[in-house]
C-alpha positions as CSV (number, residue, x, y, z in Angstrom):
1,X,7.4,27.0,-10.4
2,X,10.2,29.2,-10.5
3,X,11.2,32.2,-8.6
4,X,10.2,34.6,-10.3
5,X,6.8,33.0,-10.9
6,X,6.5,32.8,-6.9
7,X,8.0,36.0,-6.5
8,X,5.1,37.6,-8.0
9,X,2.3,35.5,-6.6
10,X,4.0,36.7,-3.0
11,X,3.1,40.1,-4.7
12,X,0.1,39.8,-5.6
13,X,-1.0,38.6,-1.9
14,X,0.6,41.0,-0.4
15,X,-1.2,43.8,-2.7
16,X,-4.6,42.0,-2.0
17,X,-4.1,41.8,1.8
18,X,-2.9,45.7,1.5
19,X,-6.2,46.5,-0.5
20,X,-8.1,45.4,2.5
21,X,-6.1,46.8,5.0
22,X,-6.2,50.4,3.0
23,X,-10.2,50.2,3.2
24,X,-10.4,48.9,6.6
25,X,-10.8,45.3,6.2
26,X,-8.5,43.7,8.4
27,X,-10.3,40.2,8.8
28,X,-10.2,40.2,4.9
29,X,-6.8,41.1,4.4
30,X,-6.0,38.6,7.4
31,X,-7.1,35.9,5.2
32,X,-5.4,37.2,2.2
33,X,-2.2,36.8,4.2
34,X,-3.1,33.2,5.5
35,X,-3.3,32.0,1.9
36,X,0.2,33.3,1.3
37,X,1.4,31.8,4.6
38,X,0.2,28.7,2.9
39,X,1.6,29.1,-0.7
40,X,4.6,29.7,1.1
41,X,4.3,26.4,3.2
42,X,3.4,24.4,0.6
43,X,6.3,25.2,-1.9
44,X,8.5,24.8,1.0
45,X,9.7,28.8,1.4
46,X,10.0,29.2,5.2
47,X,11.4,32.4,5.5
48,X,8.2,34.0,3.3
49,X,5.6,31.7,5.4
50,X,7.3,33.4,8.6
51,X,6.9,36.8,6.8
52,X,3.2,36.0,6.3
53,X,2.7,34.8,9.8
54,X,4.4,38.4,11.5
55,X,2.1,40.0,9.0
56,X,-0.8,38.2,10.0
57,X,0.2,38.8,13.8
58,X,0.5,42.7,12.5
59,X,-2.8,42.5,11.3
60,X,-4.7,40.5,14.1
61,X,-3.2,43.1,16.9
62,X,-5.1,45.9,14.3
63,X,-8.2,43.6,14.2
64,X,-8.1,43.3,18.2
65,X,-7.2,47.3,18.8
66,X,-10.2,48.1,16.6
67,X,-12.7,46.3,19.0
């Protein structure tokens, strides 16, 4: 796969996870974000799997101030 071709499946996660976070959906969109963390992991991209993983930290303290 080449970078452009990842660059836009980063995209598209990013716009799913920011779907649900736009209607409310944090546990949603927190699992939108753990699938990129593990696109990114898989094809070796560390720097967008850390990305991911402060997003999903973003997201979780959301989750957690919601409760």
């Amino acid at each position: 796969m080449n970078a452009t071709e990842k660059g836009q499946r980063y995209a598209q996660v990013f716009r799913k996870a920011g779907t649900f976070l736009a209607k409310g959906n944090i546990a949603r969109a927190i699992d939108a974000l753990k699938e990129g963390r593990e696109l990114a992991q898989a094809w070796g991209d560390a720097a967008m799997a850390k990305r991911f993983a402060d997003e999903i930290a973003r997201a979780s303290s959301r989750l957690k101030s919601d409760e």
